[in-house]
C-alpha positions, 0 to 999 in steps of 0.5 A: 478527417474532421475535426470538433473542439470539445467543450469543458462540459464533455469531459468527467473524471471519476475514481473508483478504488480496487480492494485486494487481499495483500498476499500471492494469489490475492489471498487476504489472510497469510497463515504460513511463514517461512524463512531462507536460512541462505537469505538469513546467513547473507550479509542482508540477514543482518538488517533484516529477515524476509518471510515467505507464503511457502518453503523458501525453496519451493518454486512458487515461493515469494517475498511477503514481507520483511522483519527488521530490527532498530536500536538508536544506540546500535544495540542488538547487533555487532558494531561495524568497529568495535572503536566506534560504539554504536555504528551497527546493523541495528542503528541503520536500520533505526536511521533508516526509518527515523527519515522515512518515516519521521523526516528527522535524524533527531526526532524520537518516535511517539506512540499514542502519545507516549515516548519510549525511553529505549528508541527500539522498534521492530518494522514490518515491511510489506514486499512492493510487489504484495499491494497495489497503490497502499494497504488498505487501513481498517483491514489489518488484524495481526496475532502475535504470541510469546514465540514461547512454548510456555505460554499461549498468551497471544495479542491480536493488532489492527489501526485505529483508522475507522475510531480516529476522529482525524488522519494523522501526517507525517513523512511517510504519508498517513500515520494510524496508531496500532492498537489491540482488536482485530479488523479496524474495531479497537478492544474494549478491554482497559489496562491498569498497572501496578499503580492503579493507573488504568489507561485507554481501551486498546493502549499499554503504559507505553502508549500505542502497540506501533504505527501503521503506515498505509502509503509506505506499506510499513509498520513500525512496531513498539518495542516497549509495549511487547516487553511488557508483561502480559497483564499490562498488554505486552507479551513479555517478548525478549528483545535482546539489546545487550552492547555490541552483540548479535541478538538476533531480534529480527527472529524474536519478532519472527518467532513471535509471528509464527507461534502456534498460538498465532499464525494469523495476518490479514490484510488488504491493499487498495488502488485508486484507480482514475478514469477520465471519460471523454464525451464525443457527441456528433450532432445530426449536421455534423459527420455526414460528409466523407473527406476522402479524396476518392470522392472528389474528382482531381481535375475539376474538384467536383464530387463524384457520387450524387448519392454523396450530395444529395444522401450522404453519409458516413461510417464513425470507425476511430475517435482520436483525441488531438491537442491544439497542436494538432498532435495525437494523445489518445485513439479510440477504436469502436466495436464496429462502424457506426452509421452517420447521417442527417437522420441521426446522431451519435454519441460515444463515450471515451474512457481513459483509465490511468 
């Protein structure tokens, strides 16, 4: 065995990223949402709603994303104890977020520059198991409807990752606003309220429609914004925030998602994955010589084969990579044996992928 250090110059880190669809199957666009109605009447369909590809009884059936509901006074859903007012499904799932994502139990949400009076927002989260490192920002197009049957009115959502002139941070990693248009390109369209007051292409007068949250697989969604009317961007979506009473928001949201009109999600994950490439280059003097014991006699330590002294030369079949310690880290394995001797030289290219 013979050893060599290497030099700083052998050694090169490169990253590369993987792009894939979000779905099962690595699909990219989700047209089918289905519910358990057994997870739904669980203790955990209180806190949230999971949604399916396929029938949730089907056997290739899985998780793609969950729906949940969060009110900062607890409304929307029963109190924990009707003598402690505003305990309840609803404000968990508020606190819940508000540390994940804004790192303050204290601290208000803030959309496109705007402060819902009501603290209330839906969250979409994507399943762990549905996207690789993060999802990947300007990717994303959502449509939802009125989840009624008396109006085809539909608003179609994507980041503003490929418009920001900067990245937003926060808790939860990066932080882009969610606006109306489709595949990273915000809509030209501007908005103008009942007092004349137009506002930015893509925003409502409550500020952005969410935030899109790549490195958590989240997206938190303004619940102001939906229950405006459809003329100033919303889609007049009836969240129930009535005291102390169940009001199943997690399927407005749901029903929303899935209205005929709509039944569109696409979205892509990515990974960065990094590969550091380790040179090994065996010069013409170097390598020649075996330093198996069989070529050495024992009694007198001479060489046995003259062909060894006067044209030797050697097989590379395994690269192994040591530390000062001499410990094994890492062991390549050629494809086959590579000849060596002082005619030649070799050089091998190491990849370890992590």
């Amino acid at each position: 065995m013979s050893f060599k250090r290497l030099d700083p110059q052998d050694f090169l880190i490169s990253a590369d990223s993987i792009v894939g669809g979000a779905w099962t199957g690595g699909s990219a666009t989700l047209t089918s949402f289905n519910k358990s109605s057994a997870q739904e009447a669980s203790d955990s369909g209180n806190y949230y709603l999971s949604v399916y590809q396929t029938a949730a009884t089907d056997a290739d059936s899985e998780v793609q994303f969950n729906i949940a509901f969060g009110d900062s006074a607890g409304s929307g859903s029963l109190l924990f104890d009707s003598n402690i007012e505003g305990k309840s499904p609803t404000s968990a799932i508020f606190g819940q977020f508000q540390n994940i994502v804004l790192g303050d139990e204290n601290a208000n949400f803030v959309f496109g520059g705007t402060t819902p009076v009501t603290q209330s927002i839906y969250a979409i989260t994507i399943d762990r198991a549905r996207f690789k490192g993060n999802l990947f920002p300007g990717t994303m197009t959502l449509t939802v409807g009125s989840g009624s049957v008396a109006s085809n009115d539909t608003i179609t959502l994507t980041d503003d990752s490929k418009a920001a002139s900067s990245v937003s941070f926060n808790e939860a990693g990066r932080v882009f606003q969610l606006l109306s248009g489709s595949a990273g390109t915000i809509t030209t369209n501007t908005i103008t309220d009942a007092n004349s007051n137009t506002y930015e292409a893509g925003y409502t007068p409550s500020g952005s429609y969410g935030l899109f949250l790549p490195d958590i697989g989240t997206i938190i969604l303004n619940t102001s914004a939906f229950e405006l009317p459809y003329a100033s961007g919303g889609l007049g979506l009836d969240t129930n925030l009535a005291s102390n009473t169940d009001g199943d928001n997690n399927n407005v949201l749901f029903n929303s998602i899935n209205d005929s009109e709509a039944q569109s999600f696409t979205l892509n994950s990515q990974e960065a994955l990094t590969s550091d490439f380790v040179f090994i280059r065996a010069r013409n003097s170097e390598f020649n010589y075996s330093s198996n014991p069989s070529f050495i006699s024992g009694s007198t330590g001479t060489v046995l084969y003259e062909d060894f002294i006067n044209a030797p030369q050697t097989f590379i079949t395994t690269v192994g990579l040591y530390n000062d310690n001499n410990e094994l880290l890492a062991v390549a394995k050629l494809s086959k044996p590579l000849k060596k001797d002082f005619t030649k030289e070799a050089l091998i290219r190491v990849k370890l992928d992590f």
